[in-house]
N, C-alpha and C positions, 0 to 999 in steps of 0.2 A: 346660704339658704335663708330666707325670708323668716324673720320670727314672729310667729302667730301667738305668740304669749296673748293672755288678755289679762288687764292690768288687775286686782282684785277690789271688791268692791267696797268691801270695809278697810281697803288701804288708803283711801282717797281721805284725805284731811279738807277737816269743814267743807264747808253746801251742807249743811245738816237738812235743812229745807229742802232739797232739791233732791236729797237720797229718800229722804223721808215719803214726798211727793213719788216718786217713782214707786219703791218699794208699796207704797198704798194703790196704786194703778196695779202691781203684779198681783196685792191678795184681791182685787175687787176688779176685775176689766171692765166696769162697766159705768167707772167713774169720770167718762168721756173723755180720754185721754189727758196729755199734758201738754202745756207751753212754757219749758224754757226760755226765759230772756236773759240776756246779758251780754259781757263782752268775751273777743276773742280768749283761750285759754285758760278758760273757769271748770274745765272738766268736764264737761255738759256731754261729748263723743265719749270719753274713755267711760263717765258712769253706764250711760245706756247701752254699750256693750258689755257691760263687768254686770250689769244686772240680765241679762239677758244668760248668762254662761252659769248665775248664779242657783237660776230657777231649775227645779226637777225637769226632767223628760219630760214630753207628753204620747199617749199611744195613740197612735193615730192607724187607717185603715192602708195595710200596706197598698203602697204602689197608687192611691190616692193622689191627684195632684193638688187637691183643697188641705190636705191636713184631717178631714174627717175625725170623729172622733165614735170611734165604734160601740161605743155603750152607750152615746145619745143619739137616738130615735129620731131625736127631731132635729135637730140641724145638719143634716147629711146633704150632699151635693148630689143633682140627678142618678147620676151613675151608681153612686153609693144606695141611695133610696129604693131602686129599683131591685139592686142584687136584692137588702132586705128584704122587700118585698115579695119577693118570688121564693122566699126561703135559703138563700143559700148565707151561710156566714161571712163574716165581716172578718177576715184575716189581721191582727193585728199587729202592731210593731212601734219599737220605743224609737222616740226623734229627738234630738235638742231641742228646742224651741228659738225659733231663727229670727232674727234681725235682720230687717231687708232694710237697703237703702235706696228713699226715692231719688233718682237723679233729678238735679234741677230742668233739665233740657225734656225730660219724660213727656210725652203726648198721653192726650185722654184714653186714646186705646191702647196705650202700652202698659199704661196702668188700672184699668177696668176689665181688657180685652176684648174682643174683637168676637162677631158673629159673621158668617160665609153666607150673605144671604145670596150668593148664586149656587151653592151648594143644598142651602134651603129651598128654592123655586123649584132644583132642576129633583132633587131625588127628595123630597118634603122631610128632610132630618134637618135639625139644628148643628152646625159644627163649628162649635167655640174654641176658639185660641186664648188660654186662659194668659190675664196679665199679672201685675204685679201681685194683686189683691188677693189669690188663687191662692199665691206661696206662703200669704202672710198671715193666713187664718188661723188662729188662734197663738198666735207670732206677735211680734213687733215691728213696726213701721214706721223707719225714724227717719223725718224729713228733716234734712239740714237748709237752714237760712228760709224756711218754711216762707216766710214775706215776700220773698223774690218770686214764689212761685207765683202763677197765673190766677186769678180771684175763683174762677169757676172749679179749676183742679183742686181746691184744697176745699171749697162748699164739696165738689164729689167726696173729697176722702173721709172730711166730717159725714159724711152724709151714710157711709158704707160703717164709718164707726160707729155711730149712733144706732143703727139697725142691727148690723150685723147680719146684712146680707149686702152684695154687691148685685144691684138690677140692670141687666145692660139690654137695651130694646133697638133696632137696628128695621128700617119698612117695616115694621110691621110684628118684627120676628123676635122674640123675650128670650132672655136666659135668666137665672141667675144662681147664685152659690152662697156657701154658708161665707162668711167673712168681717168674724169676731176677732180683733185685732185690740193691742193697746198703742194707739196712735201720740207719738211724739215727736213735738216739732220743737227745734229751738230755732234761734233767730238773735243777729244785734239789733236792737231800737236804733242804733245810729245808723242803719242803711235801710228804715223804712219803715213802719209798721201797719201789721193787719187791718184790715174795716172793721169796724167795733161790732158788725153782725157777726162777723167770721171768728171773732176774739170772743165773744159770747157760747158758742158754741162747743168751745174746750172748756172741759168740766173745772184742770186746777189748773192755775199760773203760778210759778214764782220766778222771781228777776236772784240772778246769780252776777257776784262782782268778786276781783280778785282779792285774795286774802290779804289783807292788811297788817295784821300778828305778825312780829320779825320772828317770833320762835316758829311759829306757823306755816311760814316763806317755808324757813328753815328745812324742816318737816317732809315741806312737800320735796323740794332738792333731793332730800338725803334720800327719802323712797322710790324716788323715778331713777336714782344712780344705782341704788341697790336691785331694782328689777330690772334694769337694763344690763347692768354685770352678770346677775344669775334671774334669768325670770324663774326658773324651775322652783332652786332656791327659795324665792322671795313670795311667790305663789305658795308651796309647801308650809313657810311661816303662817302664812293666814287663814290655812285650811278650817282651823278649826273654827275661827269666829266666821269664815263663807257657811261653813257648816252649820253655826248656831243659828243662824239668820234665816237660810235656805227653811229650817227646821220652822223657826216662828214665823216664816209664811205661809208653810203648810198649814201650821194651825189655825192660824189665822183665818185662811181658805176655810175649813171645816166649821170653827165660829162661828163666821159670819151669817149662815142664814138664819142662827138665834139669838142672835144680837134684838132687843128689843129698844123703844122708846116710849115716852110717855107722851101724853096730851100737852104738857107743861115742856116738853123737849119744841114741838110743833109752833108753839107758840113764843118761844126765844126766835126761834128759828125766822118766824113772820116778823116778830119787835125789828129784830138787828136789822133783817133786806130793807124794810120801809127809811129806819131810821139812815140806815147808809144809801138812802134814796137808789136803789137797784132797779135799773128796769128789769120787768118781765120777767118771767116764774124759776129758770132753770135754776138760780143761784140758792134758791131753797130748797129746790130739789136735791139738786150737788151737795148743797151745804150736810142734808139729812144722811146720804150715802156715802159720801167722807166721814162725818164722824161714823157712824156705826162702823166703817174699816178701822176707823183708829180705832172703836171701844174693841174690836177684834184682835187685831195685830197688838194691846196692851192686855189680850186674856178677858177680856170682861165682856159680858152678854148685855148688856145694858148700857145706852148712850148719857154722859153725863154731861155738865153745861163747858167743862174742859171741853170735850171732845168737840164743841160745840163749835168753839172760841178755836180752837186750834183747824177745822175745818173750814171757819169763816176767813182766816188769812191766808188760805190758798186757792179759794174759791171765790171771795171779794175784789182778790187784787187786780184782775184784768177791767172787772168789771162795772168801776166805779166813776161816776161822771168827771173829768176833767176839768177844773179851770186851767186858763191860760197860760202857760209857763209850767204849768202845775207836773210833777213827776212821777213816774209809775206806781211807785208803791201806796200801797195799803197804809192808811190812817187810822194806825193801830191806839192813839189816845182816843179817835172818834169811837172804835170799833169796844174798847173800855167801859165808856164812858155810857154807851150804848146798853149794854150787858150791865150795867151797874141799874140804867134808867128800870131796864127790865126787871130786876130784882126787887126794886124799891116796890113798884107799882104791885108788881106777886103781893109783896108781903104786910101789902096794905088791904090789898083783897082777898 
C-alpha cells in the first residue's frame, strides 16, 4: 500500500525564509502569492504539501464545486448566489484545504475551463466545465518548474490570483467564479527564468540552496530515516509544535485586520523602493501587507521598521535591477544601508 504520510512541517531543517514566506501567504492570501527558487531537493515539494495539511478546515457550501464559502455573501459562484438569493440556505460542510498540482503539459482550458457555446446558442443557458481554478479556490496552487510553463498561462494564473476571480469569455458568452487561491510556484534558475513582468507580479521571492551545516546534512538524514521507518511514529512526535503553529496562524488571521501603521511606516516604505531603484508601485504595496502579516503572526497590531526590513527581503529580491553576471539575491548591505540613510534624515527633521 502506497504511503500518503505527509512529512510534518516544523520537521523540515533550515529554509527558515522559505517556511516563514509560505506560512505568511497562509495568514494573509492576498499577499500575491510566492516564488520559490532554487535547486533540486531543498524541500520546496515536501514544505508546500506539509503546509497545506497544517492549516484548519475550511466550510465550504456542500456539494459546491468552487469551494464557496457560505458565510460570505460576496464571493459566491453563480449557482451558490442564486440559491441565496431566492432564500434557500447554504448547507455547509468542513473540507481540508487542497493542493492542486498544475501539470506542466495543462492547456488554457483545463485550467480556467471551458464555456459550451453551442449549448449557449442552441438552449440560451451558460454551461461551464469548470477547470483547475474551480477546485483551488480558497486552496493552493502549486506549480512545479513554473518557468517551463507557457508565458501567457502563468500572466492567466497571476492574473485569477490577483483578483480572485477566474473571468472566462468564449463568442461572446462570460462566466466566471469566485478563485481566491495562494498561488506557489517554484522553479531552478538553472533551466530558465521568468520575464521580469511576470516575476514582478508574485508578491514574495526567496531563492532556497542546499544546506551546508554538516550537523544540519546530518539532521535532515536522520528525519527522512525516521519518518520513513514509522511516519505514524514520527508525525505523532511533532504533533504538538504542528499544533502550536496551526494555532499562531489562526491568530494571526484574526490580527490582522487590526494591525495598524503610521505615516513614518509609509515613508520608509517609499525611502527603501526609490533607493533600491524598484520599478513601479507593487513592491511598496507588498512591502506594506508583508510586514503588517509579520506584525500579525508576531502578536502585535502595529507595523514596526523590523517588520519593515524583514518584508523588504522577500519582496525586493525578484525585483531588483540586474547587472551583468550579477546573482539573484537581495543586497542586503544596500537594503542596511538604505534603512540607516532613512533614519538619519527622520531624525534631522
Amino acid at each position: 500500500m502506497k504511503n500518503t504520510a505527509i512529512y510534518p512541517f516544523t520537521a523540515i531543517v533550515g529554509q527558515d525564509r522559505m517556511k516563514k514566506a509560505l506560512v505568511l501567504n497562509a495568514v494573509n492570501n492576498r499577499l500575491g502569492g510566492i516564488l520559490i527558487r532554487g535547486e533540486k531537493g531543498t524541500a520546496k515539494t515536501t514544505a508546500v504539501r506539509a503546509l497545506a495539511k497544517l492549516l484548519p478546515e475550511i466550510s465550504v457550501v456542500h456539494g459546491c464545486p468552487y469551494n464557496c464559502d457560505p458565510k460570505n455573501g460576496k464571493d459566491l459562484c453563480p449557482s451558490c448566489r442564486e440559491k441565496k438569493e431566492s432564500g434557500h440556505d447554504l448547507k455547509a460542510e468542513l473540507k481540508k484545504m487542497q493542493v492542486v498540482d498544475l501539470p506542466l503539459g495543462a492547456t488554457e482550458d483545463r485550467v480556467i475551463g471551458t464555456i459550451d457555446i453551442e449549448e449557449a446558442i442552441r438552449r440560451g443557458q451558460k454551461s461551464f466545465e469548470p477547470g483547475l481554478l474551480a477546485g483551488v479556490n480558497r486552496g493552493i496552487l502549486y506549480v512545479d518548474e513554473i518557468n517551463l510553463l507557457d508565458d501567457h498561462l502563468v500572466d492567466v494564473l497571476l492574473d485569477a490570483a490577483a483578483m480572485g476571480v477566474n473571468y472566462v469569455e468564449r463568442e461572446g458568452v462570460s462566466f466566471s467564479h469566485p478563485a481566491r487561491f495562494i498561488l506557489i510556484g517554484t522553479m531552478n534558475p538553472e533551466e530558465g527564468d521568468l520575464r521580469p513582468q511576470l516575476l514582478d507580479r508574485f508578491g514574495l521571492c526567496v531563492d532556497v540552496r542546499g544546506i551546508t551545516v554538516p550537523e544540519d546534512r546530518v539532521m535532515v538524514i536522520e528525519r527522512y530515516l525516521e519518518f520513513e521507518k514509522d511516519p505514524a511514529g514520527f508525525t505523532g512526535a511533532w504533533a504538538a509544535a504542528e499544533g502550536d503553529l496551526a494555532e499562531r496562524i489562526i491568530q494571526a488571521r484574526e490580527l490582522l485586520p487590526r494591525v495598524s501603521y503610521s505615516r513614518e511606516i509609509f515613508d520608509l516604505i517609499v525611502s527603501i523602493s526609490l533607493e533600491m531603484a524598484v520599478d513601479g508601485h507593487r513592491a511598496d504595496l507588498y512591502m506594506l501587507k508583508t510586514a503588517q502579516t509579520i506584525a500579525a503572526y508576531h502578536g502585535r497590531d502595529a507595523v514596526n521598521e523590523e517588520d519593515i526590513r524583514e518584508a523588504a527581503e522577500l519582496v525586493l529580491n525578484h525585483r531588483m535591477r540586474r547587472k551583468p553576471f550579477q546573482g539573484p539575491e537581495l543586497d542586503r548591505d544596500k537594503l542596511d544601508k538604505s534603512m540607516e540613510k532613512h533614519k538619519k534624515k527622520t531624525a534631522v527633521t
